[in-house]
SEMAR-380368 format. One record per residue (C-alpha): residue number from 0; residue in three letters; chain; x, y negated, z. Coordinates in pm, whole numbers. Layout:
! residues N
@k=NUM r=ALA c=A u=X v=Y w=Z
...
! end
This chain:
! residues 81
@k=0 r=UNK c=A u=-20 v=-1305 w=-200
@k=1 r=UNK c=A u=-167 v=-981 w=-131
@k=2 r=UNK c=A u=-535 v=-883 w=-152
@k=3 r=UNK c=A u=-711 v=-686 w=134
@k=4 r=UNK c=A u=-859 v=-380 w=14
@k=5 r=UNK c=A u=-1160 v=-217 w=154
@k=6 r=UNK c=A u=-1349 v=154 w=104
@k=7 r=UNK c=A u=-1503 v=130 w=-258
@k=8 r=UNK c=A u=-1227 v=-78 w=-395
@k=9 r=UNK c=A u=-1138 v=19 w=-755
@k=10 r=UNK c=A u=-727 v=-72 w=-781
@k=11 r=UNK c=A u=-471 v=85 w=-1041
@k=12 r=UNK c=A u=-202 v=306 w=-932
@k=13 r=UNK c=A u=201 v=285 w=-1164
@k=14 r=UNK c=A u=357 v=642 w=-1191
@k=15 r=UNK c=A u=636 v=613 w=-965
@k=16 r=UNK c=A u=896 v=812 w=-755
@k=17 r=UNK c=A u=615 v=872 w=-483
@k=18 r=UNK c=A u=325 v=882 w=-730
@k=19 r=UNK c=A u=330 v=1129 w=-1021
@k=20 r=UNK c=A u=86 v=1013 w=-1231
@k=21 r=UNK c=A u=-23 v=630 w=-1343
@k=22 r=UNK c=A u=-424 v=603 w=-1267
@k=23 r=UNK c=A u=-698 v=407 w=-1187
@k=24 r=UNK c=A u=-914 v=526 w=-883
@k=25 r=UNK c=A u=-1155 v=388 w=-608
@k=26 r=UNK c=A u=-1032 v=383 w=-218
@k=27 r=UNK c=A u=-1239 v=678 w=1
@k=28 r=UNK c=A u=-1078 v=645 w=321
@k=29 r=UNK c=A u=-807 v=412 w=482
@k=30 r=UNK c=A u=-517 v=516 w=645
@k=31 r=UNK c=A u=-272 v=282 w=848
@k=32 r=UNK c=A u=-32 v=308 w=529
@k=33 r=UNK c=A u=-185 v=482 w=286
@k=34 r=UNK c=A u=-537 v=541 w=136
@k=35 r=UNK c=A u=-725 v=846 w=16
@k=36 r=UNK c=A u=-816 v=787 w=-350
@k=37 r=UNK c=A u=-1071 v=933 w=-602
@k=38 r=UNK c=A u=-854 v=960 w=-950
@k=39 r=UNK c=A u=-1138 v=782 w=-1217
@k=40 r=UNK c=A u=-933 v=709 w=-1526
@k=41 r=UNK c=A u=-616 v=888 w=-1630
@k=42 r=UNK c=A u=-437 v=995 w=-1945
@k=43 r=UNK c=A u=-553 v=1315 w=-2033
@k=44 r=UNK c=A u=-189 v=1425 w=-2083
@k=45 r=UNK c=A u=-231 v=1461 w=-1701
@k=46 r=UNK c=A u=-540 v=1634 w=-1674
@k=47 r=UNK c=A u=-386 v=1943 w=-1538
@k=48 r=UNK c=A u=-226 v=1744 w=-1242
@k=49 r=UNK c=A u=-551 v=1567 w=-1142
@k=50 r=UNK c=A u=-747 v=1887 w=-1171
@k=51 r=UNK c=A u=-488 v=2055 w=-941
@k=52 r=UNK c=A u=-531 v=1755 w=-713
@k=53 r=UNK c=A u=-886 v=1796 w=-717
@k=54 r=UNK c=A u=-937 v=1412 w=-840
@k=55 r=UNK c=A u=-780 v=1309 w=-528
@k=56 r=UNK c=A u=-487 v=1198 w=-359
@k=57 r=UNK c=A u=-332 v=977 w=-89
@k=58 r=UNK c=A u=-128 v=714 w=-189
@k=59 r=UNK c=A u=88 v=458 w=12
@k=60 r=UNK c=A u=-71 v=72 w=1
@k=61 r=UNK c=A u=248 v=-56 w=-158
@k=62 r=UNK c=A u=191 v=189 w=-511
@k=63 r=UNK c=A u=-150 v=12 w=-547
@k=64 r=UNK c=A u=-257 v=-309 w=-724
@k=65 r=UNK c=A u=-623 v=-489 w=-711
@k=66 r=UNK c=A u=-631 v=-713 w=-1002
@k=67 r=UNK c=A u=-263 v=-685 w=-1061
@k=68 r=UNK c=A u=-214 v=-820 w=-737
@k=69 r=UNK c=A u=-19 v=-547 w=-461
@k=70 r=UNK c=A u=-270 v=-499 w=-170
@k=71 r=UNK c=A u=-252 v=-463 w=242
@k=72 r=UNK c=A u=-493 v=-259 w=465
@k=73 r=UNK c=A u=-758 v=-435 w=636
@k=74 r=UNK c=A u=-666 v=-452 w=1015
@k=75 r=UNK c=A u=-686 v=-119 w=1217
@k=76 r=UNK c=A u=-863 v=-163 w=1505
@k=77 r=UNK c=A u=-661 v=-43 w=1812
@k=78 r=UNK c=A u=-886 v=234 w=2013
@k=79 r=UNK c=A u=-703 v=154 w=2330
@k=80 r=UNK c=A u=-852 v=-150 w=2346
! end
């Protein structure tokens, strides 16, 4: 079952095909897929990386975990309505 995450969040992030670098970070902004992050805790073999980043990236929902469980976006709210 996945876990809804909202802004201030802390989840853990797996170096992947999409991701280049395994960290933990806290969610700044929500996207419909994806999430702005703040990079917290990394190995410092990738310190260059997150300093080029600028201790942030996006990420896609499915590359995240919240207490090793995946997580989903809250629900967007549809400004048409």
């Amino acid at each position: 079952m996945a876990v809804i995450v909202n802004v201030g969040d802390s989840v853990t992030v797996k170096k992947g095909t999409d991701v280049p670098l395994s960290f933990k970070g806290t969610i700044e902004k929500l996207y419909v897929n994806s999430a702005l992050l703040t990079i917290d805790d990394f190995d410092q073999a990738d310190a260059t990386l997150v300093d080029d980043l600028k201790n942030k990236t996006v990420v896609n929902y499915k590359s995240m975990k919240k207490g090793g469980k995946a997580v989903e976006p809250p629900a967007i709210e549809d400004p048409k309505r």
